[in-house]
C-alpha positions as CSV (number, residue, x, y, z in Angstrom):
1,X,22.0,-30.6,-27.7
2,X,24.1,-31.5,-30.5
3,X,25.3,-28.7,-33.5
4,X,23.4,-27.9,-36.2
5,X,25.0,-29.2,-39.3
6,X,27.0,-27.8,-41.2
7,X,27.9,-25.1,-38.0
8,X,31.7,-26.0,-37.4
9,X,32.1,-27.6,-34.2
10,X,35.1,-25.1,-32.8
11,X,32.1,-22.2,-33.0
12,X,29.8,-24.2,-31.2
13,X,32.7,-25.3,-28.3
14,X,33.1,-21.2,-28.1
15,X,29.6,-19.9,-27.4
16,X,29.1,-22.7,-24.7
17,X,32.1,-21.7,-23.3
18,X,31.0,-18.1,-23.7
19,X,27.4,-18.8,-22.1
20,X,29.6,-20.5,-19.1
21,X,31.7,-17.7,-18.5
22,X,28.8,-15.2,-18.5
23,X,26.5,-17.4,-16.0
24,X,29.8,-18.1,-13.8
25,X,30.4,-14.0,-13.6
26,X,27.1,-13.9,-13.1
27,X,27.3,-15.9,-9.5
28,X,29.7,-14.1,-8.2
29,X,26.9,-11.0,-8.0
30,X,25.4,-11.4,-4.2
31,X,22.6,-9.0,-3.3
32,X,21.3,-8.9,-0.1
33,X,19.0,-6.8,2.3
34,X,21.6,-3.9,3.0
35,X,19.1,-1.2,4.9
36,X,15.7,-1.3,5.7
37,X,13.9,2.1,7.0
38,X,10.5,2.3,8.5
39,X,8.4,4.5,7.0
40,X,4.9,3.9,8.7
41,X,2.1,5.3,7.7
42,X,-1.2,4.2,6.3
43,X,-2.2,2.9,3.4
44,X,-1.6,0.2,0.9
45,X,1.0,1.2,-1.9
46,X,2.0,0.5,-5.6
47,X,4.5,1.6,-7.4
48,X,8.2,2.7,-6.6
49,X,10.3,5.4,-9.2
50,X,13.8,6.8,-8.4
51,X,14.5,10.7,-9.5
52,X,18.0,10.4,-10.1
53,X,18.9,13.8,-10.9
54,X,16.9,15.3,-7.4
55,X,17.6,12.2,-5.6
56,X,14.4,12.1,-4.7
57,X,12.6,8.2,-4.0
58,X,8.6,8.2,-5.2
59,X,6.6,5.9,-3.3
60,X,2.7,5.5,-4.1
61,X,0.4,5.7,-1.0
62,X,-3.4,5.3,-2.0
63,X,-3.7,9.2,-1.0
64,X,-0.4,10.4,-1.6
65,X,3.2,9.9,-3.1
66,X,5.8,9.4,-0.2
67,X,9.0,11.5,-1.6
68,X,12.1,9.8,0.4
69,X,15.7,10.1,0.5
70,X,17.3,7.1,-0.7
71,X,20.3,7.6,1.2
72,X,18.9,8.0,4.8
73,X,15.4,6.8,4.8
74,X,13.7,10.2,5.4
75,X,10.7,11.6,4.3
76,X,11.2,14.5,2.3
77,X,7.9,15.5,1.1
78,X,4.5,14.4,-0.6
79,X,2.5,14.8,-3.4
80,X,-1.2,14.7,-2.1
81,X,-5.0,14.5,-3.0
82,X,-4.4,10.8,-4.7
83,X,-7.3,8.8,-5.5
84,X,-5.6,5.0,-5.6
85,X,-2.2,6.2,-6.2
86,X,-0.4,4.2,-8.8
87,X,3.0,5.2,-11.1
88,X,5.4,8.4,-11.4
89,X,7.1,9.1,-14.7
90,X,9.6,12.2,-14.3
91,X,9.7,14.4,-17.8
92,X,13.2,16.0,-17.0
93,X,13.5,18.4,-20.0
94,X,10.1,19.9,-19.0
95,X,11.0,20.0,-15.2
96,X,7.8,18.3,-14.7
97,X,6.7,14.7,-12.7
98,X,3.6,13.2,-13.8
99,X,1.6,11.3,-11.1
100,X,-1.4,9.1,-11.9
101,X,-4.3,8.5,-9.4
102,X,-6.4,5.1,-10.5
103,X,-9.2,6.1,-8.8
104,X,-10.6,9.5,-9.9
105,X,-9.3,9.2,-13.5
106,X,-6.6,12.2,-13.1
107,X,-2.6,12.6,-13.2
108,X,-1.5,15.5,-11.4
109,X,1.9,17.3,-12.7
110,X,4.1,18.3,-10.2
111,X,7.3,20.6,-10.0
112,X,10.7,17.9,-9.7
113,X,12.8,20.3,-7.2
114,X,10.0,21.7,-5.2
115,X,7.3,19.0,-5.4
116,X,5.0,21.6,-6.0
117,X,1.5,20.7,-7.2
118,X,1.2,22.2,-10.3
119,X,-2.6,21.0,-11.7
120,X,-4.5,17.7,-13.1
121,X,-6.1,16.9,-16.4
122,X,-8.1,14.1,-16.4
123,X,-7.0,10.6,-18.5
124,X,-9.2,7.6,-18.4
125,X,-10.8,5.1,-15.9
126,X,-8.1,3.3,-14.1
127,X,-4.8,4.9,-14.9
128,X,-2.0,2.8,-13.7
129,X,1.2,2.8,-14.8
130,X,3.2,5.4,-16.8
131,X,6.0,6.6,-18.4
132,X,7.9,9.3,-20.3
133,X,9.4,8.8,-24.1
134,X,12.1,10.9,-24.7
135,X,11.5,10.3,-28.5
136,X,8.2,11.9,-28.4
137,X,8.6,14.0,-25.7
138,X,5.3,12.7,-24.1
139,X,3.7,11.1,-21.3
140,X,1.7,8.1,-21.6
141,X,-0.7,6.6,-18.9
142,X,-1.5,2.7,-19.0
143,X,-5.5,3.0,-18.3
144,X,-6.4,-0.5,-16.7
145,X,-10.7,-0.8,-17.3
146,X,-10.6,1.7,-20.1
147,X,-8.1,-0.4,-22.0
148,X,-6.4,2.5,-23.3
149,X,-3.6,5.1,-23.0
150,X,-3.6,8.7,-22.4
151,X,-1.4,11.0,-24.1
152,X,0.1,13.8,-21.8
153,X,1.9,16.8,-22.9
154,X,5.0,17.3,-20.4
155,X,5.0,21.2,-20.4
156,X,1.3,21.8,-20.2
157,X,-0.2,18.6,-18.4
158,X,-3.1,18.5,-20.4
159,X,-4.6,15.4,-22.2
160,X,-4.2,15.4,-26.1
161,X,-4.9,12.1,-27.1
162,X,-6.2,8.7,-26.6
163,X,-4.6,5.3,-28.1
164,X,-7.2,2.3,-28.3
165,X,-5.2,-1.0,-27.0
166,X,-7.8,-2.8,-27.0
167,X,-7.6,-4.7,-23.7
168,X,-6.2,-4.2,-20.0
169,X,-2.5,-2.8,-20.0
170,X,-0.2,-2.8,-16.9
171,X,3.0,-2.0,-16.9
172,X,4.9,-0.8,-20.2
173,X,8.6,0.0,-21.8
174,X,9.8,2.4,-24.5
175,X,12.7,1.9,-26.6
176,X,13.1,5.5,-27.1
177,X,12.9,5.3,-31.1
178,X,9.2,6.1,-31.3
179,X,7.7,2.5,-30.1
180,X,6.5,1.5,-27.1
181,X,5.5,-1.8,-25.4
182,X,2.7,-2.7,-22.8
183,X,1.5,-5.7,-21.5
184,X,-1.9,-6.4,-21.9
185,X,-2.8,-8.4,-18.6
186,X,-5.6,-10.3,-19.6
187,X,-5.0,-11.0,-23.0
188,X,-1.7,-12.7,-22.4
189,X,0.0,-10.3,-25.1
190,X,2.5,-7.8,-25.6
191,X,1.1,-4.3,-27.7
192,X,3.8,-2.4,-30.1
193,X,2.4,1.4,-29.9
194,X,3.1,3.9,-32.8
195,X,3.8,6.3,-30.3
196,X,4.0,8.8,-33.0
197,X,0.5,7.7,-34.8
198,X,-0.5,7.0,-31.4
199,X,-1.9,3.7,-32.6
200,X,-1.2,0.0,-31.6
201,X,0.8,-1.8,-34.9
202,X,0.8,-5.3,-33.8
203,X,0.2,-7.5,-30.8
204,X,1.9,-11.1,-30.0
205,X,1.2,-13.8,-27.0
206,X,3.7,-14.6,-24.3
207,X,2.4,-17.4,-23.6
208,X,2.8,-19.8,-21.2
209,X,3.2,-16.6,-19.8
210,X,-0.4,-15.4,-17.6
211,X,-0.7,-11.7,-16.3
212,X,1.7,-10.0,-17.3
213,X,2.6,-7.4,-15.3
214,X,6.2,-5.5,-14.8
215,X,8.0,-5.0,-18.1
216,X,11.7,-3.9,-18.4
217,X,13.4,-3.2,-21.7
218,X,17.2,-4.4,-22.7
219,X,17.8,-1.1,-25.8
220,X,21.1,-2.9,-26.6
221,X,20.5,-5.8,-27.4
222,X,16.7,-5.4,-27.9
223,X,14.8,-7.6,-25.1
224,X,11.5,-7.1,-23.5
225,X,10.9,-8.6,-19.7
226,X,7.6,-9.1,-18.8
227,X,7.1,-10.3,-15.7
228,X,3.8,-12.9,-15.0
229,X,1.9,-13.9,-12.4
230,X,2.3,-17.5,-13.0
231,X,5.7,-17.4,-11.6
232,X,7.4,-16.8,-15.2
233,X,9.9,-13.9,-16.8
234,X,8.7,-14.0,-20.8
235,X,11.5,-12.6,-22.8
236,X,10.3,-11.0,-26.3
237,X,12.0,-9.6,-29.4
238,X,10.4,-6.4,-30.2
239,X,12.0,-6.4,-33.4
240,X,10.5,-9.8,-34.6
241,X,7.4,-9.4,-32.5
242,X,7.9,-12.8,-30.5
243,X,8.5,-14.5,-27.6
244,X,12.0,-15.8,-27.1
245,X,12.2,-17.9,-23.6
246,X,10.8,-18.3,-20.3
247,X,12.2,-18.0,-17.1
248,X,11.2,-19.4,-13.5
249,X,10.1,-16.2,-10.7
250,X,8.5,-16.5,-7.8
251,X,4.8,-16.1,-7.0
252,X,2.9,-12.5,-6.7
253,X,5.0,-10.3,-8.8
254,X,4.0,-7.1,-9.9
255,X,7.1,-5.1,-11.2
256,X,10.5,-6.1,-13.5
257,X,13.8,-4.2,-13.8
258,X,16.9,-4.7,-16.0
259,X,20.3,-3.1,-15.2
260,X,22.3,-2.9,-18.7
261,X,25.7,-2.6,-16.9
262,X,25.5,-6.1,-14.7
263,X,23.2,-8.1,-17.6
264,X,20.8,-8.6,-14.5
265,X,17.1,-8.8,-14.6
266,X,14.8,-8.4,-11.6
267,X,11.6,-9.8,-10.1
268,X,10.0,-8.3,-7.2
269,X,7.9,-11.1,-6.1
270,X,4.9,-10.9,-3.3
271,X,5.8,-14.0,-2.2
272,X,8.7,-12.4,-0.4
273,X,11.2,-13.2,-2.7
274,X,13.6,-11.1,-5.5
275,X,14.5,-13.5,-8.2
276,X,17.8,-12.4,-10.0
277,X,18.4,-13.2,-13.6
278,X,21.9,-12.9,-15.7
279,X,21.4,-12.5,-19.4
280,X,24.2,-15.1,-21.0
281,X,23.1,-13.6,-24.2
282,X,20.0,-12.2,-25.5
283,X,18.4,-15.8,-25.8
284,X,19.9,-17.3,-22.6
285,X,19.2,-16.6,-19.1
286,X,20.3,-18.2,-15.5
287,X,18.8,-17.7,-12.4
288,X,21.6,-16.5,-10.3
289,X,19.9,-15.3,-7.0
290,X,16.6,-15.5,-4.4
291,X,16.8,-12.6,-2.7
292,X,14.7,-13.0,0.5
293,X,13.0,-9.4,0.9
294,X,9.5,-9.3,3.0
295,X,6.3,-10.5,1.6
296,X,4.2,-8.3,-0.1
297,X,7.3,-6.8,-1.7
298,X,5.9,-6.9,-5.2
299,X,6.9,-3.4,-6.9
300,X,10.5,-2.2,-7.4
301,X,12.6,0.6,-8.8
302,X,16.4,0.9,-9.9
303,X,19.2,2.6,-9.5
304,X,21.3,2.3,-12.6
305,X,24.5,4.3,-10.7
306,X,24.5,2.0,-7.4
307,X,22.8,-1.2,-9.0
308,X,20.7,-0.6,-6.0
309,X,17.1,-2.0,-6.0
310,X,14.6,-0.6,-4.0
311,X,11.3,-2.1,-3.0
312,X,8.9,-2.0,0.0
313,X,6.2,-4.0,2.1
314,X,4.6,-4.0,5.7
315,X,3.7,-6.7,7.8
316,X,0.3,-8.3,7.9
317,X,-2.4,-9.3,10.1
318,X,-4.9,-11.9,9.8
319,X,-7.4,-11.9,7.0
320,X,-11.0,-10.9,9.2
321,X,-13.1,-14.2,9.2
322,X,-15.8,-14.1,6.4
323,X,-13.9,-11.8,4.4
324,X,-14.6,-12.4,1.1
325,X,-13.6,-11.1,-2.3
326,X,-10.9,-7.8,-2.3
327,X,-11.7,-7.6,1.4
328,X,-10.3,-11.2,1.7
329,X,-6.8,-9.4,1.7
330,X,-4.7,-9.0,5.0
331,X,-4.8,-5.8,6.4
332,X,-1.9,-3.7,6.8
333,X,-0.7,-3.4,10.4
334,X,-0.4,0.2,11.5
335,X,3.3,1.6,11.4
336,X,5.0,-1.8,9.7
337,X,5.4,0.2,6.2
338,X,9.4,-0.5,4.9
339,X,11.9,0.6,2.7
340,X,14.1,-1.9,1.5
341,X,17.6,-1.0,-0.1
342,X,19.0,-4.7,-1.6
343,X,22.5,-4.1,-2.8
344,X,25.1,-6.2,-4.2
């Protein structure tokens, strides 16, 4: 690539050699497969969300939430009487966790210390993903087939509003200033929400991004990752409302995380894979890593202290001959569910 004119050519020698220095840091990073607990039991799973302040590891379970210690592997509690259990978003102010349950429509509130069940309001149809926004002071569930989000109050639990997106959202991001992002899966987009209007202000594509699924947020320097299911990373700038780059991931993905102290960015990919990604700057990005995890490992959390990722998986047996459709899926062999601690 050769300067643009005018640029002097001393300023352009100094960001290359500021992009190498930052992608030869970045190799020296080497996570690996530290721990792995069994955890067993049945049922499929979904997302993973650390509670850093009880120290407590959230683990959905189709039925139920698995609550795990981090540190040792053991099972702590659970929140029960899910329906399709899906995300965990943890209101700290209000005490509160907020649980939602795809199947049934509700999100149950729970107490953080005690894990006590403390009631459900309903959302909408498919409620997925979720998250708390500190500059609101709400809860907001990503609803799948009702293309929408429900508005939660964190002291109460009850429903308060609905925001029209318009199309199927998975995961999504705030950047704690009163906006929010969320992929919208099938559209090949990225939403801004009001949060404060509760209304969706503008939409752009990430294409050649397909599916997006995971989304992590950089505040500092003001990135959006959305992982894809065509085995991409589309990096956006909320601020312009665009997409800045593509990245290579592996196949299957369904989660993203960003640690601001390292500059790394995470895919959890089902293909049994974690791809690990240095930001050089906010336009530039190296694959540093291929973590080899288990397959089906697909979901993820962080721990921003220990730049400790955390995912999970089982091991599989053979799809049933003349399975078609969802039930083409291999099923889960009985006591093979796993904790995965990957550690630098």
């Amino acid at each position: 690539m050769f300067p643009p004119r005018g640029l002097p050519k001393r300023i352009v020698l100094f960001a290359g050699v500021a992009l190498l220095v930052g992608a030869v840091a970045a190799q020296t990073t080497h996570y690996h497969v530290a721990k792995t607990y069994a955890l067993g039991g049945d049922g499929g799973w979904d997302y993973l969300a650390l509670d850093t302040v009880n120290h407590h590891l959230f683990i959905a379970r189709e039925n139920r939430f698995m609550v795990v210690d981090p540190s040792t592997g053991k099972l702590i509690g659970e929140i029960p009487g899910m329906n399709r259990a899906h995300g965990v978003a943890f209101a700290y102010d209000a005490g509160h966790g907020f649980a939602t349950s795809g199947g049934d429509s509700t999100v149950t509130m729970f107490d953080l210390k005690t894990l006590r069940v403390l009631g459900t309001t309903i959302a909408a149809v498919d409620d997925d993903a979720l998250l708390y926004d500190p500059a609101t002071q709400r809860v907001y569930t990503f609803n799948g087939d009702a293309h929408s989000a429900s508005v939660i109050d964190p002291v109460s639990g009850k429903n308060f509003g609905t925001i029209d997106l318009g199309a199927k959202p998975e995961s999504g991001a705030t950047t704690e200033d009163g906006k929010l992002y969320v992929n919208l899966s099938e559209a090949g987009e990225v939403a801004e929400i009001d949060a404060r209007a509760m209304k969706v202000t503008r939409t752009w594509s990430v294409a050649p991004c397909t599916t997006p699924t995971g989304m992590a947020v950089d505040l500092v320097h003001h990135r959006l990752f959305s992982t894809c299911r065509n085995k991409v990373l589309a990096v956006s700038d909320p601020v312009a409302g665009k997409l800045v780059t593509t990245v290579p991931i592996g196949a299957g993905v369904d989660g993203a995380g960003f640690d601001p102290a390292t500059q790394l960015v995470f895919a959890p990919n089902g293909d049994g894979t974690l791809t690990v990604i240095h930001e050089d700057t906010p336009d530039h990005y190296t694959v540093v890593q291929t973590v080899k995890t288990m397959v089906g490992a697909r979901t993820m959390t962080l721990d921003y202290g220990t730049h400790t990722v955390y995912t999970a998986s089982a091991k599989f047996g053979p799809v049933p001959r003349g399975a078609t459709g969802r039930r083409r899926r291999p099923p889960v062999l009985p006591g093979t569910f796993t904790l995965l601690v990957v550690r630098p």
